[in-house]
GUVEX-614569 format. One record per residue (C-alpha): residue number from 0; residue in one letter; x, y, z. Coordinates in Angstrom, 1 decimal. Layout:
% residues N
{pos:NUM, code:a, u:X, v:Y, w:Z}
...
% end
This chain:
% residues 292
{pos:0, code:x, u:116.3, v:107.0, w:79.2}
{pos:1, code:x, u:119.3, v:109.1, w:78.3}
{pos:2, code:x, u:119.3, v:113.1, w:80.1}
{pos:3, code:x, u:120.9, v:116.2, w:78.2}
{pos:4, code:x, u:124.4, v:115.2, w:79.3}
{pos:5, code:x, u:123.8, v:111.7, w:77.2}
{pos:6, code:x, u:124.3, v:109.5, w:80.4}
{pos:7, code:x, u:122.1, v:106.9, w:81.2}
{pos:8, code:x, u:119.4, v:107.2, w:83.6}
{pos:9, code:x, u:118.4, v:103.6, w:83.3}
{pos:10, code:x, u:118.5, v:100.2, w:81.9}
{pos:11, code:x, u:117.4, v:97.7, w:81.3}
{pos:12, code:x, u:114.6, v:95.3, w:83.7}
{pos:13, code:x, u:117.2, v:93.7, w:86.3}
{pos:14, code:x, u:115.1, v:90.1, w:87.4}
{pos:15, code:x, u:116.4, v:89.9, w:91.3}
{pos:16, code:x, u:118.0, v:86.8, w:91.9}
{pos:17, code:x, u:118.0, v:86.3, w:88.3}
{pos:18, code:x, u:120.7, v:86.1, w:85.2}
{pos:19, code:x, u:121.9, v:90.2, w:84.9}
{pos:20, code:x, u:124.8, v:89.7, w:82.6}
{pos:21, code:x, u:123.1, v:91.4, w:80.2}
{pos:22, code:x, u:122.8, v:94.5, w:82.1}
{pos:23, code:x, u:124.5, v:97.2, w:79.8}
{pos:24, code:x, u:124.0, v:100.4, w:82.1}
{pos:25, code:x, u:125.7, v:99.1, w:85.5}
{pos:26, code:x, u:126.4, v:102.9, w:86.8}
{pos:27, code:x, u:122.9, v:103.8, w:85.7}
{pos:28, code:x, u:121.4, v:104.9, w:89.1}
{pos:29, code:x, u:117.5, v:103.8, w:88.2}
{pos:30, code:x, u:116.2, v:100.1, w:87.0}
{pos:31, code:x, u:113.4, v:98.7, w:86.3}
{pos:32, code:x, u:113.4, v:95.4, w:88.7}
{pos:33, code:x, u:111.5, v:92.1, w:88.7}
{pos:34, code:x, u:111.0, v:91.5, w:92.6}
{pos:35, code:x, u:109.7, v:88.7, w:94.6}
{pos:36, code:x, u:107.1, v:89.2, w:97.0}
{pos:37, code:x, u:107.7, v:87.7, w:100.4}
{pos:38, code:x, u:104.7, v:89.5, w:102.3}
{pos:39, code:x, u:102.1, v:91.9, w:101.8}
{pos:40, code:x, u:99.8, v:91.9, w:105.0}
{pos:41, code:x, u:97.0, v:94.2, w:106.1}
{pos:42, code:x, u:98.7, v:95.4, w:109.4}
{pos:43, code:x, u:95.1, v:98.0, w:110.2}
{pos:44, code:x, u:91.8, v:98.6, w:108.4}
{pos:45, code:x, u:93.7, v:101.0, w:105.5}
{pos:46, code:x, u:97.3, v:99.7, w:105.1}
{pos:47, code:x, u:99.4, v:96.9, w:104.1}
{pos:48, code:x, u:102.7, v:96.3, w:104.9}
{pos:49, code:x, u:104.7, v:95.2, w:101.5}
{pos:50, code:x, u:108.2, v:93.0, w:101.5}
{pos:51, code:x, u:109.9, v:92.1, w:98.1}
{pos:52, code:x, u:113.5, v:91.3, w:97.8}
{pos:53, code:x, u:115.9, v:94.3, w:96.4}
{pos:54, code:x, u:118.2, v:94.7, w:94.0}
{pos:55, code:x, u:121.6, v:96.4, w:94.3}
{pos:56, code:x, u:120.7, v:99.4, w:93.0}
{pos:57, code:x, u:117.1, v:99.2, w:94.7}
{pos:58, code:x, u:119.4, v:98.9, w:98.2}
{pos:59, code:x, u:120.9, v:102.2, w:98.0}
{pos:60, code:x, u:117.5, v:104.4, w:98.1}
{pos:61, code:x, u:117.7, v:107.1, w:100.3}
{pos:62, code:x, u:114.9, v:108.0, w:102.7}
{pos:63, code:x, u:112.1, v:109.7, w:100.7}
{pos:64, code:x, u:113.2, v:108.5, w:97.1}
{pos:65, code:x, u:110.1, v:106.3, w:95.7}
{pos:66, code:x, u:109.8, v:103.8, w:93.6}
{pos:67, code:x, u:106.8, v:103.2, w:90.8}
{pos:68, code:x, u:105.1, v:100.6, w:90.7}
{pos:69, code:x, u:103.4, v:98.2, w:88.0}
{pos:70, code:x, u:100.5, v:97.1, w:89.8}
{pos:71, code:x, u:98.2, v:94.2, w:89.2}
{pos:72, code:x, u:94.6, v:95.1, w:87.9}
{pos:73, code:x, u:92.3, v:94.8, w:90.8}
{pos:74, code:x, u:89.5, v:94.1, w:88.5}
{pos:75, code:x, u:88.8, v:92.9, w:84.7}
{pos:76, code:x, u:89.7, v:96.4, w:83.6}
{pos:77, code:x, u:93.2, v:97.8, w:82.6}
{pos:78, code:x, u:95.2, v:100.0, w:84.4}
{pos:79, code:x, u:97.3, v:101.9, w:82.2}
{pos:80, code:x, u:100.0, v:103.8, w:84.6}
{pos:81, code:x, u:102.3, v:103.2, w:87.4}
{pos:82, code:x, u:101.8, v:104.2, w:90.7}
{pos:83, code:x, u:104.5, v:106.0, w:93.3}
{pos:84, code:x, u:104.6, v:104.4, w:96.1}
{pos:85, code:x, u:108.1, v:105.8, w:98.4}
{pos:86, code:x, u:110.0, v:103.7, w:100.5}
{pos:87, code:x, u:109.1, v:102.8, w:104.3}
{pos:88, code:x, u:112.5, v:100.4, w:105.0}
{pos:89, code:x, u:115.4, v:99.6, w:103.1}
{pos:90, code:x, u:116.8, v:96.0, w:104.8}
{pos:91, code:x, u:120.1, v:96.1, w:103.3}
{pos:92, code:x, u:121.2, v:92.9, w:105.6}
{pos:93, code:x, u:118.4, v:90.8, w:104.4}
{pos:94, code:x, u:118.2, v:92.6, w:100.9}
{pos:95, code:x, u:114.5, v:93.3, w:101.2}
{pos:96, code:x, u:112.7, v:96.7, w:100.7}
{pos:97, code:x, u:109.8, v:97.5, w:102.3}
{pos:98, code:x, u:106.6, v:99.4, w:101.8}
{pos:99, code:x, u:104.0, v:100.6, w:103.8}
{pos:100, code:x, u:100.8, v:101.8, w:101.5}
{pos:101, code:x, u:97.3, v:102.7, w:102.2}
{pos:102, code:x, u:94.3, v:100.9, w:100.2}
{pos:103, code:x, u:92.3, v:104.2, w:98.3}
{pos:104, code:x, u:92.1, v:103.5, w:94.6}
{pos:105, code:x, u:92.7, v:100.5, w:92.0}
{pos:106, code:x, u:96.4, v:100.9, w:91.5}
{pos:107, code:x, u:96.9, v:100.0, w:95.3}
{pos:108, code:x, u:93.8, v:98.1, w:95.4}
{pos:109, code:x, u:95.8, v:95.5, w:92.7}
{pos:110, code:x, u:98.8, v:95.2, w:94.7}
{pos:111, code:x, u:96.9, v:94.8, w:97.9}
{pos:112, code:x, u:96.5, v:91.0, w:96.0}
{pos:113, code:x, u:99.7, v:90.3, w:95.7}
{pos:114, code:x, u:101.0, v:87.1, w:97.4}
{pos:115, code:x, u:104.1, v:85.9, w:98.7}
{pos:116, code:x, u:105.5, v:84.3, w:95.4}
{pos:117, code:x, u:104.5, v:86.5, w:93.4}
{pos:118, code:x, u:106.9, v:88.9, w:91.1}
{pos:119, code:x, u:106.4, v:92.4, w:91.2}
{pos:120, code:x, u:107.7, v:95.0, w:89.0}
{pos:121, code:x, u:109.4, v:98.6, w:90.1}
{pos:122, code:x, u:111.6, v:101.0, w:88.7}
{pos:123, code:x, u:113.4, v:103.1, w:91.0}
{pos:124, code:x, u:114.6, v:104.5, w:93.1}
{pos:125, code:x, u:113.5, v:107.4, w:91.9}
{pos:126, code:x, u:113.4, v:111.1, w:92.5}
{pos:127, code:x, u:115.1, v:113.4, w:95.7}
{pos:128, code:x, u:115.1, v:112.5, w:98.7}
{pos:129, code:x, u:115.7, v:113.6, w:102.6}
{pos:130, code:x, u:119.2, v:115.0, w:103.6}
{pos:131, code:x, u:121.1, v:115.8, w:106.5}
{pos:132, code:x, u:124.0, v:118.6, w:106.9}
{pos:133, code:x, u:126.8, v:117.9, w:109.5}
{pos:134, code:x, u:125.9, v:120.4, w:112.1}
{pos:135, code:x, u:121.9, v:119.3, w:112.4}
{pos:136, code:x, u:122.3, v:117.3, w:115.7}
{pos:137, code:x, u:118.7, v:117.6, w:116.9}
{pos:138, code:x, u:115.3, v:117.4, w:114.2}
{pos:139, code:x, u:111.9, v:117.2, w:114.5}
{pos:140, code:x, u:109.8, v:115.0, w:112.3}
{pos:141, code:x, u:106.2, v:115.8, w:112.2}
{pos:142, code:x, u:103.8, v:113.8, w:109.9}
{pos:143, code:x, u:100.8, v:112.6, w:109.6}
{pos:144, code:x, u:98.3, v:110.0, w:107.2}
{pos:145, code:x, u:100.3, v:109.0, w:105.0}
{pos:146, code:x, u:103.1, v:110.6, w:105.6}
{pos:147, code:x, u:104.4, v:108.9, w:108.3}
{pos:148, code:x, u:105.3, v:105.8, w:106.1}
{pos:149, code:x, u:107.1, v:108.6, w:103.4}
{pos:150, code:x, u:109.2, v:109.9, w:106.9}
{pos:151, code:x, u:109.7, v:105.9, w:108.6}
{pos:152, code:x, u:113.4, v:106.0, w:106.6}
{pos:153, code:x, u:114.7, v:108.8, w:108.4}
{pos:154, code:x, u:114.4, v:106.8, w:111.5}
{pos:155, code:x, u:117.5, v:104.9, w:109.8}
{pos:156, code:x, u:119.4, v:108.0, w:108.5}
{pos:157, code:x, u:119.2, v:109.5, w:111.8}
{pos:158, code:x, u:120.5, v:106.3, w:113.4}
{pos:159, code:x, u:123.3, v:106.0, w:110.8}
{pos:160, code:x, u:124.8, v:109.8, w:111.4}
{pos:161, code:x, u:124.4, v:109.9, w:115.5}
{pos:162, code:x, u:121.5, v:112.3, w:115.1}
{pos:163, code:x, u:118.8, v:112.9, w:118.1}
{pos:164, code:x, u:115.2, v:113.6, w:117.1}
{pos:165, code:x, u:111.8, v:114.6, w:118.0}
{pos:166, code:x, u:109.2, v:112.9, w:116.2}
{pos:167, code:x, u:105.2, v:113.8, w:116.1}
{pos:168, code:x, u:103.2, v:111.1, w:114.6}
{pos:169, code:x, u:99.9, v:112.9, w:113.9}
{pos:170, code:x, u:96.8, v:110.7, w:113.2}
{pos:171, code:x, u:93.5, v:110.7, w:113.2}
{pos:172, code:x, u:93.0, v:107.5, w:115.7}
{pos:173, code:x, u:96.1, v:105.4, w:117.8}
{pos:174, code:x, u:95.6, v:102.7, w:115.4}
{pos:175, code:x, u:97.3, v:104.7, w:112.1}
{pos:176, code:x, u:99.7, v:106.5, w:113.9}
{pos:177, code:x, u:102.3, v:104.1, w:112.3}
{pos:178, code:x, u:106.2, v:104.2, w:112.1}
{pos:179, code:x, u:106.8, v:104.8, w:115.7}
{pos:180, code:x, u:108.4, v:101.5, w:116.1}
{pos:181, code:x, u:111.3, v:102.0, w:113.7}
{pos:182, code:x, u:111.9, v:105.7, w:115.6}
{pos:183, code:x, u:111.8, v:104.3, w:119.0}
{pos:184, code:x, u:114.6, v:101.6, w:117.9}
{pos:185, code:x, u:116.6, v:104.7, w:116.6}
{pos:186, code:x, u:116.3, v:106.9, w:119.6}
{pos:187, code:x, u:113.7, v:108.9, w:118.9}
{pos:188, code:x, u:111.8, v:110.7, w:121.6}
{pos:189, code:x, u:108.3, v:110.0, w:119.8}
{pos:190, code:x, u:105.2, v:111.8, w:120.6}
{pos:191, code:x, u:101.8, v:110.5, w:119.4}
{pos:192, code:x, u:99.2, v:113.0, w:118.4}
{pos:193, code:x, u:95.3, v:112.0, w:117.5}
{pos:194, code:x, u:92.0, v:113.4, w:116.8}
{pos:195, code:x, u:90.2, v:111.2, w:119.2}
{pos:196, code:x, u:91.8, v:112.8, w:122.2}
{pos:197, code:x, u:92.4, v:116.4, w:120.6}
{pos:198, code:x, u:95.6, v:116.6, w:120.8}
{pos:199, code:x, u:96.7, v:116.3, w:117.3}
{pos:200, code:x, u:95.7, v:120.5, w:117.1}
{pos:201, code:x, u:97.6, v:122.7, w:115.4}
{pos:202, code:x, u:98.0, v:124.6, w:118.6}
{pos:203, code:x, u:98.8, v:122.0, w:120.7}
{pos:204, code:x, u:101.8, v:120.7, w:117.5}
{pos:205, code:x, u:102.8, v:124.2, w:117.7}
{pos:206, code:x, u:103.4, v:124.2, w:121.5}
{pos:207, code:x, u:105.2, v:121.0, w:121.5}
{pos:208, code:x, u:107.4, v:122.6, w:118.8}
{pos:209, code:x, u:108.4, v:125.8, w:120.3}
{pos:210, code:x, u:109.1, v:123.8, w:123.5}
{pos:211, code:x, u:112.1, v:122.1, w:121.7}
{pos:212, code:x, u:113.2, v:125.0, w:120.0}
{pos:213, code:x, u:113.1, v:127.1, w:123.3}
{pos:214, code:x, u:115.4, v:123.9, w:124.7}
{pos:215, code:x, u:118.0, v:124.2, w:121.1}
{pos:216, code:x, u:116.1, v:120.8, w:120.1}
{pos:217, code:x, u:115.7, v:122.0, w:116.6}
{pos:218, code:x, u:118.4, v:122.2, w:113.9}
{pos:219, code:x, u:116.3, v:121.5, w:111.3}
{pos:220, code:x, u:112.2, v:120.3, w:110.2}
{pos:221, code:x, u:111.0, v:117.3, w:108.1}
{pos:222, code:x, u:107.5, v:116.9, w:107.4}
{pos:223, code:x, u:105.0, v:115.1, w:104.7}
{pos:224, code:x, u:101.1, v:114.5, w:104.6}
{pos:225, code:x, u:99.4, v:117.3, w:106.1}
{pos:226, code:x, u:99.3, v:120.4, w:104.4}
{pos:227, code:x, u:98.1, v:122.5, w:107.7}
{pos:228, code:x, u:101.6, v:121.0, w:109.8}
{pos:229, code:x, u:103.5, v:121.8, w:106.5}
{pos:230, code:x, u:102.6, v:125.0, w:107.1}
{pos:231, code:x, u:103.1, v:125.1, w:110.3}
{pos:232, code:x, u:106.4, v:124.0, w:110.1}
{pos:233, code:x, u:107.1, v:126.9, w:107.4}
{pos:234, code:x, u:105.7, v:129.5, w:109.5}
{pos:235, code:x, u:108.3, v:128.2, w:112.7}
{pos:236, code:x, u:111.0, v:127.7, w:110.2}
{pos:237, code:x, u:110.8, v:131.4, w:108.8}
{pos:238, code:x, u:110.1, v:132.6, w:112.6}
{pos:239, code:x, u:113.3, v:130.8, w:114.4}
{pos:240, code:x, u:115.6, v:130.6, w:111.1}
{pos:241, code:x, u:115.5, v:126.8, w:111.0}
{pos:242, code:x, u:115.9, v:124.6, w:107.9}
{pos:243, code:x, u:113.6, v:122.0, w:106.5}
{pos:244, code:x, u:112.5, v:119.8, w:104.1}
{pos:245, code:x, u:109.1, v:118.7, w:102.7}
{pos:246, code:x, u:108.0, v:115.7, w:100.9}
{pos:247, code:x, u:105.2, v:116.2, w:98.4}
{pos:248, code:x, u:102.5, v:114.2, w:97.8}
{pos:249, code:x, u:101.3, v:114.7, w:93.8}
{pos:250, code:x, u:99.7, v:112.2, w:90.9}
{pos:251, code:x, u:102.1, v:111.1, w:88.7}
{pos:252, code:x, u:101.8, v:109.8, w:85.2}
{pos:253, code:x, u:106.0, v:109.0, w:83.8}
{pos:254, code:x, u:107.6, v:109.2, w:87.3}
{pos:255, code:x, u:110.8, v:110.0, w:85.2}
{pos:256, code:x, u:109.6, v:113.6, w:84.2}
{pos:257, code:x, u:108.9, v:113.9, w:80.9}
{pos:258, code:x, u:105.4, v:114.2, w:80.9}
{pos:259, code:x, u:105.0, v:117.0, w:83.3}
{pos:260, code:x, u:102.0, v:115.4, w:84.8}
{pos:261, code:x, u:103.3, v:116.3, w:88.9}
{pos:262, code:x, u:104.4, v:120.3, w:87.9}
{pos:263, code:x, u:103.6, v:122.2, w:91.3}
{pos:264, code:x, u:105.0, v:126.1, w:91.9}
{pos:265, code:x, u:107.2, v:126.8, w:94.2}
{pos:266, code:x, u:109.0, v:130.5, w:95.2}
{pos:267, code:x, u:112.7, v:130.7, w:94.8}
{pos:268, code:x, u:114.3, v:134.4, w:95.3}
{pos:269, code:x, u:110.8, v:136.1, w:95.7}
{pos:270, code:x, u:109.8, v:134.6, w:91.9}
{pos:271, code:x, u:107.6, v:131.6, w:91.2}
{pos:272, code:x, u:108.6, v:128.7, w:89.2}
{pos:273, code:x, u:107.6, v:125.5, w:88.3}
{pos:274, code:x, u:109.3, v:122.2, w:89.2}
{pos:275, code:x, u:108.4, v:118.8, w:88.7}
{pos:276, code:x, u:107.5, v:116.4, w:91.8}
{pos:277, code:x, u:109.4, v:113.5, w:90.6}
{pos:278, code:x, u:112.2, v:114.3, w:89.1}
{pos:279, code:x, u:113.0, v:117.7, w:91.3}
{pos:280, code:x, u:111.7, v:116.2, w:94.0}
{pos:281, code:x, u:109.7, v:114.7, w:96.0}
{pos:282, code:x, u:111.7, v:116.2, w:98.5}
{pos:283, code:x, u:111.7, v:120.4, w:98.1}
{pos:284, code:x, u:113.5, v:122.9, w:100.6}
{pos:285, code:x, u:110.1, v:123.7, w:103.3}
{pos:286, code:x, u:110.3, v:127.6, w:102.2}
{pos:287, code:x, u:110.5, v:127.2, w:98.4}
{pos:288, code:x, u:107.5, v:124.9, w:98.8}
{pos:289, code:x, u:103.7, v:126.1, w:98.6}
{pos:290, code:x, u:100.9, v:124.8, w:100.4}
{pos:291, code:x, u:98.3, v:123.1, w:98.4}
% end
């Protein structure tokens, strides 16, 4: 694909482990990659845990970017487009990615087959991801379903740049309040949240907010897969003058933007507009964002 300033956005497929000297786009930051899987297991009733081996290029995605994905058929029918899946580890010692993704329709229900051994195809990584300024020293991560495997990667940028962090893993049962693990190991004071004991709330999220704000905990906000904590989050953020970020969640069809399939509105300067999930995102700035 070549953008309006004629460079190019990607190449060739790049087979890991494989011959690549024919790779003519070596600066191109997006490839279409033949991985090898070395584990896809169920790790609760709704998710697998993915591992493939990486690429180079795959290596250097940033937490939030998202790959898309070329599943198998989970049945005798077709299926016809890629799905976005974003990343839950990047294992640049061992040169693995990894990928944490719930079981809900054919596209994941295909890869939920795969077996070690098997190749893969992805093209990524794709799209915006998370970011940290110098001067955020303390964050709060707070998602929930889904979302928590979209947020796992910040538990390594946060490692990486010294930063402290409060994270609120919201879910609807102990069991799928994943990522905690890979936040603990980075420092994070982690707080679990559920609907089984009520605590997952609104008002009891908000509370446990405003307690580190009132104690200078919060530089900034990053949040993904509830659209009532999203907006949460936005109301603090607006009330205390903090900074955040939001991952969106949105059905894709190119992943690469020219079919304008994920368009959402968002308000920048008081005036709506309309960007495009993948490609502008799926990261957005928390107060240009709108709920959906």
């Amino acid at each position: 694909m070549t953008g309006m300033a004629n460079t190019v956005f990607s190449s060739r497929a790049h087979i890991v482990g494989g011959d690549n000297t024919a790779d003519h786009a070596p600066k191109a930051p997006v490839e279409e990659a033949l991985t090898t899987v070395l584990a896809n297991d169920w790790i609760n009733d709704e998710y697998k845990h993915l591992v493939v081996t990486a690429s180079p290029k795959s290596l250097a995605a940033r937490p939030g970017q998202f790959f898309h994905w070329l599943c198998p058929s989970p049945d005798e029918g077709d299926l016809w487009l890629r799905r976005p899946q974003s990343i839950y580890r990047v294992d640049r010692e061992r040169e693995r990615l990894e990928f944490l993704y719930k079981c809900v329709g054919r596209g994941t229900n295909g890869a939920a087959t795969l077996k070690p051994d098997d190749k893969f195809n992805m093209v990524g990584p794709l799209g915006v991801g998370f970011s940290l300024q110098p001067d955020w020293k303390d964050v709060i991560v707070l998602g929930r379903g889904v979302g928590l495997a979209t947020l796992a990667p910040i538990s390594q940028m946060i490692a990486e740049n010294n930063v402290s962090a409060t994270v609120i893993l919201s879910a609807r049962s102990p069991e799928l309040a994943m990522s905690g693990d890979l936040f603990e190991k980075a420092g994070a004071d982690v707080v679990t949240v559920t609907d089984t004991d009520g605590t997952s709330a609104v008002e009891n999220v908000e509370s446990i907010i405003e307690d580190r704000v009132a104690h200078g905990r919060a530089d900034a906000f990053f949040t993904c897969g509830s659209n009532r904590l999203f907006m949460l989050m936005k109301r603090l953020g607006t009330k205390h003058g903090i900074p955040g970020q939001v991952a969106m969640e949105q059905i894709m069809a190119c992943g690469l933007g020219p079919c304008y399939v994920c368009v959402r509105t968002f308000v920048i300067g008081g005036e709506k507009t309309l960007k495009r999930v993948c490609i502008d995102g799926p990261v957005f700035d928390m107060q240009e964002a709108m709920g959906w």
